[in-house]
C-alpha positions in Angstrom: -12.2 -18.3 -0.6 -8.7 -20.2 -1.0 -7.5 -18.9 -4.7 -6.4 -22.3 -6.8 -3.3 -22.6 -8.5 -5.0 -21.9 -11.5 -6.0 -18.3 -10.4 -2.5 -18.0 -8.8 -1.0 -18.5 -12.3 -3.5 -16.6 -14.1 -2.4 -13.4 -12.0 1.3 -14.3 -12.3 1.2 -14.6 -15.4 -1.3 -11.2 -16.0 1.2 -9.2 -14.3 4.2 -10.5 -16.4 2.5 -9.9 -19.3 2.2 -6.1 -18.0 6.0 -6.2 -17.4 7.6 -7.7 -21.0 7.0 -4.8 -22.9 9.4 -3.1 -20.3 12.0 -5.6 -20.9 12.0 -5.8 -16.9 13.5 -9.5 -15.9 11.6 -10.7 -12.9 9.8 -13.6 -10.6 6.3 -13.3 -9.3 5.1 -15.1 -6.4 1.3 -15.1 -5.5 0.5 -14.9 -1.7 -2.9 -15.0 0.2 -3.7 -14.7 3.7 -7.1 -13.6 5.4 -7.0 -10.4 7.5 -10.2 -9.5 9.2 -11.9 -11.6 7.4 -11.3 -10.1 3.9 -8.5 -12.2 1.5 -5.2 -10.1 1.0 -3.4 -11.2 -2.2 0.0 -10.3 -2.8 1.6 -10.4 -6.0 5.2 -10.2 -5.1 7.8 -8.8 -7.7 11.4 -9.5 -7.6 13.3 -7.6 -10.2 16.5 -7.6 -8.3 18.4 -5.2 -11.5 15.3 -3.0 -12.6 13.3 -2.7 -9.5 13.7 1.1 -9.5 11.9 1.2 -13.1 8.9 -0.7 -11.9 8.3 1.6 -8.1 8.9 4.7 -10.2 9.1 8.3 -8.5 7.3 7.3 -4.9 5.7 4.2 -6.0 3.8 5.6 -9.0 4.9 2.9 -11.2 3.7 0.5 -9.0 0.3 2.3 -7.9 -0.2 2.2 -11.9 0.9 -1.1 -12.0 -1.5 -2.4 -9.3 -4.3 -0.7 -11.1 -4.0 -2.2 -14.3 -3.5 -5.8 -12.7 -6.5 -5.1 -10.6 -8.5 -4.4 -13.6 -7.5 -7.0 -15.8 -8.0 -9.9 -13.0 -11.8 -7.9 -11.8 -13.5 -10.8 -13.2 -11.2 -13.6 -12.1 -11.1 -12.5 -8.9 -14.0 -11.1 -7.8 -14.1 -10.3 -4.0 -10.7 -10.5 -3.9 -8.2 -7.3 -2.6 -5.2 -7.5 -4.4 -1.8 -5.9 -3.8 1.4 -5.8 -5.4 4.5 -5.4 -4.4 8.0 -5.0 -5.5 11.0 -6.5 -3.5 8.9 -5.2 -0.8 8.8 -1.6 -1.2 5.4 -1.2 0.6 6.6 -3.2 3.2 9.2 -1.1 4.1 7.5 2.1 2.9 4.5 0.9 5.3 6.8 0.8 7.9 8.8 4.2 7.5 5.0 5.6 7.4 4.3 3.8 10.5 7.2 5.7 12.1 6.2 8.7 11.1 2.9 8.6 12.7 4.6 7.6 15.4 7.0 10.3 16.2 4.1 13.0 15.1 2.1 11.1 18.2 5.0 12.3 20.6 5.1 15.9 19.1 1.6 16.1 19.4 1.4 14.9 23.0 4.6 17.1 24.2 2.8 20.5 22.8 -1.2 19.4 22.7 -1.4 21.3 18.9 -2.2 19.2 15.9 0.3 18.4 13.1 -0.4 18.0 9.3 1.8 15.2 7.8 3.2 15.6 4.5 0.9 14.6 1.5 0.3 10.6 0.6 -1.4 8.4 -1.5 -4.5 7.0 -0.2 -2.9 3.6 1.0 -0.5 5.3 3.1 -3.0 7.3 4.4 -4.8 4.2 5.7 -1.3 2.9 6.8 -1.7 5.9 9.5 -5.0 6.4 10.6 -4.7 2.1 11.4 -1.9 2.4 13.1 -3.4 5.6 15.4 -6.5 4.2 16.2 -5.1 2.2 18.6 -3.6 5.4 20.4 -6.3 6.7 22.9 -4.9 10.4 23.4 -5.1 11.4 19.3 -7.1 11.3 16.5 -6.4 11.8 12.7 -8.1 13.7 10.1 -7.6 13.3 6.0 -7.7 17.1 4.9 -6.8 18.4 1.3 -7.1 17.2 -2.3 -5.1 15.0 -4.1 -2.5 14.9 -5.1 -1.8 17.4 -1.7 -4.2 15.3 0.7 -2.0 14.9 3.7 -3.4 13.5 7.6 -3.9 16.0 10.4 -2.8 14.5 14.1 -4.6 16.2 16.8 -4.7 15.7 20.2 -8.2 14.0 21.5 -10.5 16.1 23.3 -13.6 14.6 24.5 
């Protein structure tokens, strides 16, 4: 499903209207693309003075954010995964995470014992065990509760 440029303004505009009562001054652009077969839409937020205020204290501004946009477009978008982003924190958050996982790989291959990460949000979560399961000689693990839920790399033992 291709969203029209009627649904792309409806969730511009939903998201601005989240964003005035924060007297935040910002663009949104409205991106789709298909990734294994499910559509990804991006509502991208550049607030190039205020940014800070929206991410909040390790993106719990925008996880809130996301959530309320999410539920207010449910109906308008059904079927539809949407993400939001601003001035592409995730992006580079995804990819700090995606180091991360990588370096605890090499640890975990030099001494053969498993290594917990530190705790993350469910998304980054997924961020890692994607980007491992690709990697042959390890497998993760989500252990804990939330807020403490962290992912365990262990070396793969058949």
């Amino acid at each position: 499903m291709i969203l029209t440029l009627e649904q792309k303004n409806d969730i511009s505009e939903i998201i601005k209207k989240i964003i005035l009562p924060m007297n935040v001054v910002c663009d949104v652009s409205v991106n789709e693309e298909m990734v294994g077969g499910k559509e990804i839409v991006t509502a991208a937020i550049s607030a190039p003075e205020d940014a800070k205020f929206l991410i909040g204290k390790n993106g719990q501004n925008l996880q809130a954010l996301e959530h309320v946009a999410r539920s207010l477009l449910l109906k308008k978008t059904e079927g539809i995964a949407l993400f939001v982003d601003v001035n592409d924190y995730k992006k580079s958050k995804a990819t700090q995470i995606a180091l991360i996982a990588k370096d605890a790989v090499s640890r975990v291959r030099n001494t053969q014992r498993a290594e917990a990460l530190i705790p993350m949000s469910p998304y980054e979560r997924r961020i890692v065990h994607m980007e491992l399961a690709s990697v042959s000689d390890v497998t993760t693990e989500s252990i804990g509760q939330e807020p403490q839920r962290r992912i365990v790399v262990k070396p793969y033992r058949s």
